[in-house]
C-alpha positions in Angstrom: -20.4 -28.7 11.6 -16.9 -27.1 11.1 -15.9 -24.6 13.2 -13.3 -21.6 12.7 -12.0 -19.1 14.5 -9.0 -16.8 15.8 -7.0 -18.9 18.4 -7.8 -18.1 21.5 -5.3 -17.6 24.5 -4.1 -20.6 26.2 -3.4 -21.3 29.4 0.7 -22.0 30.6 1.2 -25.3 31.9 3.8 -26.7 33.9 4.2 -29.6 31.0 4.4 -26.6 28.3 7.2 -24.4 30.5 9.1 -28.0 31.1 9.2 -28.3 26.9 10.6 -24.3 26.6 13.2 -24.9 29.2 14.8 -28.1 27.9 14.4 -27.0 24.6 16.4 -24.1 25.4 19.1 -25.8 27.4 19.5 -28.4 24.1 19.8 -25.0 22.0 22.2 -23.5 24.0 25.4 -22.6 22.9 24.2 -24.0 19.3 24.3 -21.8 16.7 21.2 -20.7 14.2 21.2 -23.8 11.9 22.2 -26.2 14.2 19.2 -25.5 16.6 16.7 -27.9 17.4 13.2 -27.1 17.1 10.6 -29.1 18.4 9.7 -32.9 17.0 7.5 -35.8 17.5 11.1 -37.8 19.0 12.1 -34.6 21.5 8.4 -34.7 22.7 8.3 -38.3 22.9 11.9 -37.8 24.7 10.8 -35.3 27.1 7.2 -36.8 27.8 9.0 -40.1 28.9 11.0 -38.0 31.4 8.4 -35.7 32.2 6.3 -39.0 33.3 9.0 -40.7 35.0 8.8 -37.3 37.9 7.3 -37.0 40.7 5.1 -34.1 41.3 8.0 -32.5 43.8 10.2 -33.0 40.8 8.4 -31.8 38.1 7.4 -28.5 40.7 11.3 -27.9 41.2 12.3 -28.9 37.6 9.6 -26.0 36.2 10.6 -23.5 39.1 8.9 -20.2 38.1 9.2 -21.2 34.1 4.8 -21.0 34.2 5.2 -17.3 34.9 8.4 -16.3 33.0 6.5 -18.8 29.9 3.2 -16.8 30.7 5.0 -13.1 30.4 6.6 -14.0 27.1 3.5 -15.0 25.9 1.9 -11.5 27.0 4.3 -9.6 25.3 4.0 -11.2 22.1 0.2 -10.7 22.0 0.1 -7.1 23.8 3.7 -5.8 24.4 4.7 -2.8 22.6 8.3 -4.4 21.0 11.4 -2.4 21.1 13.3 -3.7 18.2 11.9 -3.5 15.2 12.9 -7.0 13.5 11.0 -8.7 16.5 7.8 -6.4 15.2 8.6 -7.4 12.0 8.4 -11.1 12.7 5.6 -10.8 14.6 3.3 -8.4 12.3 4.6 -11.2 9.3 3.0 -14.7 11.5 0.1 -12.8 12.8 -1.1 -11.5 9.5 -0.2 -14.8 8.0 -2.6 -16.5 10.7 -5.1 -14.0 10.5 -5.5 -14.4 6.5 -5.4 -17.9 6.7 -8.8 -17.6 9.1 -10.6 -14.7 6.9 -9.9 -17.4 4.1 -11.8 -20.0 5.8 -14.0 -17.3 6.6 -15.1 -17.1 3.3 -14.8 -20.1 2.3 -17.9 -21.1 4.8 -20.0 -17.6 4.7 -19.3 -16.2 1.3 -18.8 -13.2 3.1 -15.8 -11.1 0.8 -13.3 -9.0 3.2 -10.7 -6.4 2.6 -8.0 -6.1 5.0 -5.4 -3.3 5.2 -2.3 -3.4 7.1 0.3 -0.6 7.5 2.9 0.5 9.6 2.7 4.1 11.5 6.4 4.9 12.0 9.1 5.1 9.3 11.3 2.8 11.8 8.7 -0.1 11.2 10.0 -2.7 8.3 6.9 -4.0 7.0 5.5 -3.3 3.8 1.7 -2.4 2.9 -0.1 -5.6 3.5 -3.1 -6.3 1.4 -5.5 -9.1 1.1 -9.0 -9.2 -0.4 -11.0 -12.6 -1.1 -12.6 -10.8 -4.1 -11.0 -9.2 -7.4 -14.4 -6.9 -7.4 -12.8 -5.6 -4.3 -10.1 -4.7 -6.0 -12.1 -3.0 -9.2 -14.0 -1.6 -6.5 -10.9 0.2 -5.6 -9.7 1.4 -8.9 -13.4 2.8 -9.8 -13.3 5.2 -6.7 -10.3 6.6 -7.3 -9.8 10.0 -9.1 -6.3 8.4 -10.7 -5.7 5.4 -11.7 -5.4 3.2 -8.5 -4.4 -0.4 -7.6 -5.1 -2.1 -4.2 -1.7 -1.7 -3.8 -1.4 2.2 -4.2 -4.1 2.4 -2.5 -2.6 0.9 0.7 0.7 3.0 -0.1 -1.1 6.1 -0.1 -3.0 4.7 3.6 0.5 4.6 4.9 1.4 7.8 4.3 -1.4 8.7 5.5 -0.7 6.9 8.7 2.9 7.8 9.3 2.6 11.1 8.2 -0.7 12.1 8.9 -3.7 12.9 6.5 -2.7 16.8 6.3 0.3 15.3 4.7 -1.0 13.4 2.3 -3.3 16.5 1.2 -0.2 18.3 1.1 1.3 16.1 -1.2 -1.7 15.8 -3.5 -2.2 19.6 -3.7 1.3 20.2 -4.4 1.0 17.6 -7.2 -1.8 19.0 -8.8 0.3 22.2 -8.7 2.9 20.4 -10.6 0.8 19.4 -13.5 -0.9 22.6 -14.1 2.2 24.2 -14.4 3.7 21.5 -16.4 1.1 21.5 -19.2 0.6 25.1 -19.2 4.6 25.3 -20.3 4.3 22.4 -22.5 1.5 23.9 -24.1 2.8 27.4 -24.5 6.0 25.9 -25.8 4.2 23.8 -28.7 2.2 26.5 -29.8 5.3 28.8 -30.4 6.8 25.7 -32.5 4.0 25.9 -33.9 3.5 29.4 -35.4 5.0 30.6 -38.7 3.3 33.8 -39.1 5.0 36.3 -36.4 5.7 35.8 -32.8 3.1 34.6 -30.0 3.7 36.1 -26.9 1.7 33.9 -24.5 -1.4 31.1 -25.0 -5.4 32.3 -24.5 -7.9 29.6 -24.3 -10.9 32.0 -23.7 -11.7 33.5 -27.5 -9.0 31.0 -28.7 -10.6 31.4 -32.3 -10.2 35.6 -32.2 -6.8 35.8 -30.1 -4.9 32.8 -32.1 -6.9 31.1 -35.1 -7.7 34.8 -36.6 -4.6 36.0 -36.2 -2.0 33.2 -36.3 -4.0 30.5 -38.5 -3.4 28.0 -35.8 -5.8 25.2 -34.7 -5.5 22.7 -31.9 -6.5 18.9 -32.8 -7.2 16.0 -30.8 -7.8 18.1 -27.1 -8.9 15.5 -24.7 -12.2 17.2 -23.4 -14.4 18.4 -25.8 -16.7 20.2 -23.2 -13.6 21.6 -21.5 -11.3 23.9 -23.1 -9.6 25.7 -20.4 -6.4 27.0 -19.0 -4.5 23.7 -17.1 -5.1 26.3 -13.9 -9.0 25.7 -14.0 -8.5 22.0 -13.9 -8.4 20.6 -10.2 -8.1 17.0 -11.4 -5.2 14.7 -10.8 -6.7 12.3 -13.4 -7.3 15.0 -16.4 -3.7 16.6 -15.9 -2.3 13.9 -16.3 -4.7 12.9 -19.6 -4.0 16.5 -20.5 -0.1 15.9 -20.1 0.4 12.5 -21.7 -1.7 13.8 -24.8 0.9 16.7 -25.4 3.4 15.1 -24.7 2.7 11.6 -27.0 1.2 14.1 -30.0 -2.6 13.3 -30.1 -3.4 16.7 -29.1 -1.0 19.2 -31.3 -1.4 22.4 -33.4 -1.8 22.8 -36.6 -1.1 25.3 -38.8 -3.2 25.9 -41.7 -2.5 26.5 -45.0 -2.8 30.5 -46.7 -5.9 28.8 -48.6 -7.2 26.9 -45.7 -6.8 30.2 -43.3 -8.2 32.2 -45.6 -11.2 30.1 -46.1 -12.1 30.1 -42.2 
């Protein structure tokens, strides 16, 4: 039976500090691309020398590299890191690591998973990370969401949450929906001016639209989004339906119309 599962911490040995040293004496003074990294011939190289010692030689040829080897290890696992490329490299392997285990994961369970990583301070470099097993997951996501949302937004709008906390975010979203309302309501306003051609319209009224502008003016409005929901912009507390409100001005579906003498006359 296959087995899986996140690697667990190993223990230092005086072989695996032997390897880092020499490794690090080939390295130094070498620059970037010149570097050696570690191959089946330096291990064989190494493992002929390292066999070749007596156990008072291989004990003063490690010296204290076990611990130093040891602390390294800690502070890639559990130390906080103090320059942020180093964080960045190691949020990139872990998460690279870890997805490649929820893959097999799911690959033996069938179990679907949705993971979410973002960064808490603006100093950070990493992007949202996202990775689902699923694309229901990710429908999931959209069909939740009072705007149209993507996995990716959705992780966006959890980092802002995160670095600047949730008070923020509903900040942000309140004064948005502020935007809108007053963006339609002068859009509107503004067409149904354009519109008229029989005297001057001082300002919009959407309750008794038919006695304040149709009766008077001989304007109608076509194509509004909501039939159950004619309303000032300012009663609307959507995201979602400003924006449908908005994009409907603005493309022409939703317009007025002027009758004709006949046609007016008629209603």
């Amino acid at each position: 039976m296959q087995h899986s599962r996140l690697r667990n911490k190993r223990k230092i040995s005086p072989w695996n500090a032997f390897v880092s040293q020499e490794l690090k004496k080939l390295n130094a003074g070498l620059d970037e691309d010149d570097r050696k990294r570690i191959s089946s011939d330096i291990i064989k190289e190494l493992a002929a020398r390292w066999r070749g010692m007596s156990a008072e030689e291989r004990s003063e040829a490690v010296g204290d590299g076990v611990e130093q080897l040891s602390e390294r290890q800690e502070m890639r696992e559990h130390g906080v890191h103090n320059v942020p490329i180093n964080a960045f490299n190691d949020i990139r392997t872990s998460l690279e690591i870890l997805t490649k285990q929820l893959d097999y994961l799911n690959g033996r369970t069938g179990v679907d998973i949705f993971l979410v990583a973002v960064r808490h301070d603006t100093d950070q470099y990493n992007r949202p990370f996202v990775f689902y097993t699923n694309e229901r997951i990710a429908q999931f996501v959209a069909s939740t969401a009072a705007k149209s949302e993507t996995v990716q937004k959705f992780a966006m709008r959890m980092e802002a949450a995160c670095v600047g906390g949730i008070d923020e975010v509903a900040r942000s979203h309140h004064s948005e929906i502020l935007q809108l309302k007053v963006q339609v309501r002068d859009l509107i306003e503004e067409k149904l001016k354009r519109a008229c051609t029989r005297g001057k319209i001082e300002r919009m009224f959407y309750v008794n639209f038919d006695e304040h502008i149709t009766m008077k003016y001989g304007i109608v409005i076509e194509g509004w989004p909501f039939p159950d929901k004619f309303m000032a912009p300012g009663k609307f507390s959507s995201v979602a339906e400003l924006r449908v409100l908005l994009a409907a001005w603005e493309s022409g579906t939703t317009y007025f119309r002027s009758m004709s003498n006949s046609e007016w006359q008629q209603w």
